[in-house]
Backbone as JSON, one array per atom type, in Angstrom:
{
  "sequence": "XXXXXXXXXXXXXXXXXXXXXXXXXXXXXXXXXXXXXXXXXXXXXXXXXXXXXXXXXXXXXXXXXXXXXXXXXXXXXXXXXXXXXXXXXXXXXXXXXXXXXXXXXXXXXXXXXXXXXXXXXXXXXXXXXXXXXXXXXXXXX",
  "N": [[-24.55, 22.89, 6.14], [-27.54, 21.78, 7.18], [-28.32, 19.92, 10.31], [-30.18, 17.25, 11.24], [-31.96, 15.47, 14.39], [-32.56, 12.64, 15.94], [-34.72, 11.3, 18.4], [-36.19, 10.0, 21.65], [-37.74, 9.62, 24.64], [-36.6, 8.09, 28.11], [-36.55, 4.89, 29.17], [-38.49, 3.09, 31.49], [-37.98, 0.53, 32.75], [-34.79, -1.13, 33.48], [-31.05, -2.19, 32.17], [-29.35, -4.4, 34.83], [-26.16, -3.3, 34.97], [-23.91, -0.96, 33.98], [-24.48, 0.39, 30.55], [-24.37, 1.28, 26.68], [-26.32, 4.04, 26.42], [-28.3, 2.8, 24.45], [-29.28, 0.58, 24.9], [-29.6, 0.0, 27.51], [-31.89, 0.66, 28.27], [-34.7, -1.09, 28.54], [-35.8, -1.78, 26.47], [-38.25, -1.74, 23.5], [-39.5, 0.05, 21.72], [-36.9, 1.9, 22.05], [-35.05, 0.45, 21.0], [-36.18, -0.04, 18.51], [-35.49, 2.51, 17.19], [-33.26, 3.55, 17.44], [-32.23, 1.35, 16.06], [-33.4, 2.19, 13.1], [-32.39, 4.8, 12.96], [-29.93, 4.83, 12.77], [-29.73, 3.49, 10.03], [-30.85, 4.97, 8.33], [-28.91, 6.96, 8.79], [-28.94, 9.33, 10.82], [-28.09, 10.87, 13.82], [-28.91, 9.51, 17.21], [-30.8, 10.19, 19.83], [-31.13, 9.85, 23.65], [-33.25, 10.97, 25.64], [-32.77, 11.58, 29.04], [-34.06, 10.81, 32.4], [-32.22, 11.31, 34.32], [-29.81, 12.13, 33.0], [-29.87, 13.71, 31.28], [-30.48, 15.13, 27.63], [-29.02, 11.95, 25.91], [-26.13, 10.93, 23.62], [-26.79, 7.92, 22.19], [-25.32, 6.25, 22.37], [-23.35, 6.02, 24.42], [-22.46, 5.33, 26.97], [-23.99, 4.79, 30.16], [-24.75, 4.12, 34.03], [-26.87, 2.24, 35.57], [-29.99, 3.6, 36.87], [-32.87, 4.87, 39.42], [-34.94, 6.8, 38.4], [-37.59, 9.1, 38.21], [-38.68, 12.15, 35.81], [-39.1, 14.72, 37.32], [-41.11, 17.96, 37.81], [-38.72, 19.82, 39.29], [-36.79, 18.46, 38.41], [-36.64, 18.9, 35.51], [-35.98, 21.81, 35.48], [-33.39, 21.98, 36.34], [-32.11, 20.21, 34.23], [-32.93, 21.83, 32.0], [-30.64, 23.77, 30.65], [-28.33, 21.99, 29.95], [-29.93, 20.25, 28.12], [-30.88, 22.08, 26.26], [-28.24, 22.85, 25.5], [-27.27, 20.7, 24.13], [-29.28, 20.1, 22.03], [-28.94, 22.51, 20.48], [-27.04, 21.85, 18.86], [-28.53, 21.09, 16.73], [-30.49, 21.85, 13.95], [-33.11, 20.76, 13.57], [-34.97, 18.46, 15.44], [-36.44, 15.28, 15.59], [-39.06, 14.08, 17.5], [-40.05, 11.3, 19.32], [-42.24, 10.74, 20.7], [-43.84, 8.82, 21.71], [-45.51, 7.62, 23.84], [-44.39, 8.06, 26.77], [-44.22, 9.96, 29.89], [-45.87, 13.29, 30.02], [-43.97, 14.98, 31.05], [-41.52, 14.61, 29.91], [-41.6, 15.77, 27.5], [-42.38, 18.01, 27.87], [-40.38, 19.11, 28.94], [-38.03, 18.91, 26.18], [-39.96, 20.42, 24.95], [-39.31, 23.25, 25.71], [-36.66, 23.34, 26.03], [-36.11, 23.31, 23.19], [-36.59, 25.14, 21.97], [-35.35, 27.01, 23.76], [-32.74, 26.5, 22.43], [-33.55, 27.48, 19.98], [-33.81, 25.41, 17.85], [-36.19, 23.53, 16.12], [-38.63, 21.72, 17.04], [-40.02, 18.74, 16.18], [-42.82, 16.7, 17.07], [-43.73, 13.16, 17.43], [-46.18, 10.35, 17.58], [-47.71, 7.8, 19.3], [-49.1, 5.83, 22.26], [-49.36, 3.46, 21.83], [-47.59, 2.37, 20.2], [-47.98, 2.53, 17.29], [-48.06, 3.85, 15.29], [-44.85, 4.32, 14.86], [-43.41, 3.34, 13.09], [-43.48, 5.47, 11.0], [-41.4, 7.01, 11.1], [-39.39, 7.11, 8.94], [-41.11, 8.56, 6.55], [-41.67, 11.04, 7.84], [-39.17, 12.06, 8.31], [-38.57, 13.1, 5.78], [-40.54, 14.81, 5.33], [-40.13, 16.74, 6.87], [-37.08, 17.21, 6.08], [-38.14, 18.43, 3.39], [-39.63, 20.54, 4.08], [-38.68, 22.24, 6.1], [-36.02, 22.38, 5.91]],
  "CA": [[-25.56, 21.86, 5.97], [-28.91, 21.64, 8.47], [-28.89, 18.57, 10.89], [-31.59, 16.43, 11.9], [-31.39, 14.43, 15.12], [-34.03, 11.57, 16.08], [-34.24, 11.25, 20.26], [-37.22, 9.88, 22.27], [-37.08, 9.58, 25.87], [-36.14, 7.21, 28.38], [-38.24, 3.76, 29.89], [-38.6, 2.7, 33.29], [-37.15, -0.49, 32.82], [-33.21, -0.75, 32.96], [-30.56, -3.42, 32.72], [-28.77, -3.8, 35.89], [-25.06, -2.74, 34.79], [-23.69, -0.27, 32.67], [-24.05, -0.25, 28.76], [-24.57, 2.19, 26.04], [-27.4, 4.14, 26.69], [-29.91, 2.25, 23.74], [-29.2, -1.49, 25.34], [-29.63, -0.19, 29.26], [-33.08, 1.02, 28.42], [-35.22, -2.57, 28.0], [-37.82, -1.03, 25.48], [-38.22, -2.13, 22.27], [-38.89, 1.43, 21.32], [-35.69, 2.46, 22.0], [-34.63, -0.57, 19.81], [-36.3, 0.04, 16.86], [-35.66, 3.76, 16.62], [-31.84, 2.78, 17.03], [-31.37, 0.64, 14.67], [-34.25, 2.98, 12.6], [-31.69, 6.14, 12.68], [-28.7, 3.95, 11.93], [-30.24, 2.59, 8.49], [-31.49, 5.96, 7.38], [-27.98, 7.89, 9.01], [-29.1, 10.22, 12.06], [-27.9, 10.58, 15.23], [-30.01, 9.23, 17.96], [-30.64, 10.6, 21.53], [-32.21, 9.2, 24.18], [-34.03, 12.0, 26.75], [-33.1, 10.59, 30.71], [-34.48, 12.06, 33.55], [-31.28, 11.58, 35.17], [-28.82, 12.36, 32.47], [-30.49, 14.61, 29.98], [-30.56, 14.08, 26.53], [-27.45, 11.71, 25.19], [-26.2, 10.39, 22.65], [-27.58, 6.63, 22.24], [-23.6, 4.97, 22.2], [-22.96, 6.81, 25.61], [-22.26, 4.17, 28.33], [-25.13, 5.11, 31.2], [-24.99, 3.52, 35.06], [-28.48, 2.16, 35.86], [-30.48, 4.75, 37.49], [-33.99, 5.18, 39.24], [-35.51, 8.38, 38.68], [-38.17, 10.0, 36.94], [-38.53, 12.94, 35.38], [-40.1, 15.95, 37.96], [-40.76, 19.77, 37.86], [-37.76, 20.37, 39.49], [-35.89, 17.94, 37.43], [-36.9, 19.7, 34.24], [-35.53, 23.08, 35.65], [-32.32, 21.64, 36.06], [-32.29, 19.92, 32.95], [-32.99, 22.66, 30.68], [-29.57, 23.83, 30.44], [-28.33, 20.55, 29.79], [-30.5, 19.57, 26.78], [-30.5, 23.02, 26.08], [-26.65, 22.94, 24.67], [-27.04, 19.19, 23.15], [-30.08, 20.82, 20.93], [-27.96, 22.94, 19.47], [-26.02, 21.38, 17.38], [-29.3, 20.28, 15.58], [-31.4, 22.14, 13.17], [-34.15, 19.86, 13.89], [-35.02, 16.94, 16.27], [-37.58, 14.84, 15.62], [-39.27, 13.53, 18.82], [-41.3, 10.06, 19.12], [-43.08, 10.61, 22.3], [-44.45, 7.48, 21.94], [-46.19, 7.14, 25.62], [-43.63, 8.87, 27.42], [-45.09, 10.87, 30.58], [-45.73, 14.16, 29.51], [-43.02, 16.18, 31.95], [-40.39, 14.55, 28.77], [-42.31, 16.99, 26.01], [-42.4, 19.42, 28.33], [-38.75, 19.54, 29.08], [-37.87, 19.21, 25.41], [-40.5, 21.97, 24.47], [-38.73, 24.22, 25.91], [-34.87, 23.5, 25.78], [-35.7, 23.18, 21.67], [-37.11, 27.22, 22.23], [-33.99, 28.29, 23.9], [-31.76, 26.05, 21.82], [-33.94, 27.75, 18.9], [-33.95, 24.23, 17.47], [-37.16, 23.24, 15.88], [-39.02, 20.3, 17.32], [-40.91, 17.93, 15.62], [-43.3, 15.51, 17.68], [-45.32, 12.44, 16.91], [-46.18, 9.02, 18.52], [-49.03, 7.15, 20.27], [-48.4, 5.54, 23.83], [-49.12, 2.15, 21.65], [-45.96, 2.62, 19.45], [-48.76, 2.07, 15.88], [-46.99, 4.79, 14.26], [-43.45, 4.36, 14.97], [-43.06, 3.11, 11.72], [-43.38, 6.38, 9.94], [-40.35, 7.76, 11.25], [-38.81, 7.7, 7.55], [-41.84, 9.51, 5.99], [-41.56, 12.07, 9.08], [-37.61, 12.86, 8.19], [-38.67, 13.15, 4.65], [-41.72, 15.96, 5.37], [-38.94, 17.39, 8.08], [-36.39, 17.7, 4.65], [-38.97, 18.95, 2.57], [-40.47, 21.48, 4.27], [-37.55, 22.5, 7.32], [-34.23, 22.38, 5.77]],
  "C": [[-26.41, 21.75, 7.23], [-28.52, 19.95, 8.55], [-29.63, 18.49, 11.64], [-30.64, 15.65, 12.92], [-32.83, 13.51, 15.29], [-33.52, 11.39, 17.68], [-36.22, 10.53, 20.39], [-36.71, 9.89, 23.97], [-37.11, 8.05, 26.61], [-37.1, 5.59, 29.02], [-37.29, 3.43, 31.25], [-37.71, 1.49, 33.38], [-36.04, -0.65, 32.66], [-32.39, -2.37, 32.89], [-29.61, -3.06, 33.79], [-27.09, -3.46, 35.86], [-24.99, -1.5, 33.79], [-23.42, -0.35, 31.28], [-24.12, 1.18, 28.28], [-26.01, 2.4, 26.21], [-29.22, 3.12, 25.56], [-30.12, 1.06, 24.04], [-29.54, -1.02, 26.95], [-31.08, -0.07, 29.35], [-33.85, -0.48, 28.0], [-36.49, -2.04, 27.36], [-37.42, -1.26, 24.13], [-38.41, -1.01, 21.38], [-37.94, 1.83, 21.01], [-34.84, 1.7, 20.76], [-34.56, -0.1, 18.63], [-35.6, 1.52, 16.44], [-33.96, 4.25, 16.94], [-31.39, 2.59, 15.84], [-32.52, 1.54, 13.44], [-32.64, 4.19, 11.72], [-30.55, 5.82, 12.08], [-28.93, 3.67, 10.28], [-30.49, 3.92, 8.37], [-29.72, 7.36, 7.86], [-28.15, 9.41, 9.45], [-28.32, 9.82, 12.98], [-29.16, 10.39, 15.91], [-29.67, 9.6, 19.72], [-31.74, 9.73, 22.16], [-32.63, 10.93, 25.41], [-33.82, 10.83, 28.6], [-33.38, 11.53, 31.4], [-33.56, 12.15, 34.23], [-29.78, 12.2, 34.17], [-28.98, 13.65, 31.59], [-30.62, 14.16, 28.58], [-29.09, 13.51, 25.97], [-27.66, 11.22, 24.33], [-26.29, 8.82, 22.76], [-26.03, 5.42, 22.56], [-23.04, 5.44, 23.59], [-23.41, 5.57, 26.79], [-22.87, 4.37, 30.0], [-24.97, 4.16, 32.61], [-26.19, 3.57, 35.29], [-28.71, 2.88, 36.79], [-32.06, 4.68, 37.96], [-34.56, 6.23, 39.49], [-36.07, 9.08, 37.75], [-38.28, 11.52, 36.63], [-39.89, 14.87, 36.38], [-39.97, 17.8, 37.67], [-39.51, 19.98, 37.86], [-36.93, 20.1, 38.75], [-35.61, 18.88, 36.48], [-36.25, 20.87, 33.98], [-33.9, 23.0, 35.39], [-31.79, 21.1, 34.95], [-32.23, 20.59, 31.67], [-32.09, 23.08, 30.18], [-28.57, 22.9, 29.37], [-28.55, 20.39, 28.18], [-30.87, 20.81, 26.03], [-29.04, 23.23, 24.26], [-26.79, 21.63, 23.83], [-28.34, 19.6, 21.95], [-29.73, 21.58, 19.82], [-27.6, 23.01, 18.39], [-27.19, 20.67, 16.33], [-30.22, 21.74, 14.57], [-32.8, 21.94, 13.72], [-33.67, 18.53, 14.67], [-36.23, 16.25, 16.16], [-37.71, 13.53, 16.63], [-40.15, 12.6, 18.48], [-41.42, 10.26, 20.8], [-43.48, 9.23, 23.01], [-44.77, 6.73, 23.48], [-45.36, 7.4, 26.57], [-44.29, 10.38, 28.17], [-44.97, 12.36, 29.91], [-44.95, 15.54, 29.8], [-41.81, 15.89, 30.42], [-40.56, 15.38, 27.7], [-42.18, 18.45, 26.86], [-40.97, 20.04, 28.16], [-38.09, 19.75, 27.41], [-38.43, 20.37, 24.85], [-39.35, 22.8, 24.75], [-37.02, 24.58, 26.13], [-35.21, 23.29, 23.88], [-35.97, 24.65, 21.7], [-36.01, 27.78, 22.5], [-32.66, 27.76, 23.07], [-31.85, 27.53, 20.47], [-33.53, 26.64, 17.63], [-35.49, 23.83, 17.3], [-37.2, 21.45, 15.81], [-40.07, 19.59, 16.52], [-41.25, 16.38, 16.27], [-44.08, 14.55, 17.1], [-45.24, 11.14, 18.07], [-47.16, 8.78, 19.83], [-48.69, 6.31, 21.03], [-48.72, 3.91, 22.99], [-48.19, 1.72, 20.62], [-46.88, 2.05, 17.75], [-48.31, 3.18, 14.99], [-46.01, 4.75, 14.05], [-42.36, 3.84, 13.48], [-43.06, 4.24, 10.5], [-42.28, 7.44, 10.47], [-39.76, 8.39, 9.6], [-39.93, 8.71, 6.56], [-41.69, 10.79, 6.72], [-40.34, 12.89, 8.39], [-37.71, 13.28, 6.7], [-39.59, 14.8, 4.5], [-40.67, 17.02, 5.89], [-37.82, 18.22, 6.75], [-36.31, 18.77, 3.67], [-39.01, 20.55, 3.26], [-39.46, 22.55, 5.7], [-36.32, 23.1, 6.74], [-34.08, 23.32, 4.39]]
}
């Protein structure tokens, strides 16, 4: 059976202890597309610049550090192997600097995991995730 995963990446804003990675991130993004993947039954990643990509129930120590060249290099490995195990990932960019697309580009290439992006930096799409996984279905799997 082909699996789909749903991931975006991470926000600037954190809370100051450790939680599961979709409560440490303070973005309502991250929120919706949570509880989003839950109701429709995906896994959900989050993309960190310090962790790579995890899985969203994964208990994270607050961190500040964004996502650079070098990062990325190191990284690829990483999100690389967690790609993998997907078929497909469908990415919400949704205003996320553009080193986070980059780095995914190219760990879904060597995963050989096909990416699927969408999302405008004012989150007015984010609501067509379920049409998205539906086209993704259709036309992917």
């Amino acid at each position: 059976m082909k699996k789909i995963a749903i991931a975006t990446a991470c926000g600037a804003k954190k809370e100051k202890f450790p939680q599961p990675a979709w409560r440490l991130y303070k973005s309502s993004r991250i929120r919706h597309l949570y509880k989003k993947s839950r109701e429709l039954g995906y896994p959900f990643y989050i993309l960190s610049a310090r962790y790579g990509l995890v899985p969203a129930e994964r208990v994270l120590e607050p961190y500040d550090e964004i996502l650079t060249p070098s990062k990325i290099q190191e990284l690829i490995p990483i999100v690389s192997k967690t790609l993998k195990k997907f078929d497909v990932v469908v990415y919400y960019k949704g205003g996320a600097r553009r080193e986070y697309l980059e780095l995914m580009s190219i760990a879904s290439r060597i995963a050989n995991t096909r990416l699927v992006t969408f999302g405008y930096a004012n989150m007015g799409d984010i609501g067509k995730l379920e049409s998205i996984i539906e086209l993704v279905k259709k036309n992917y799997l």
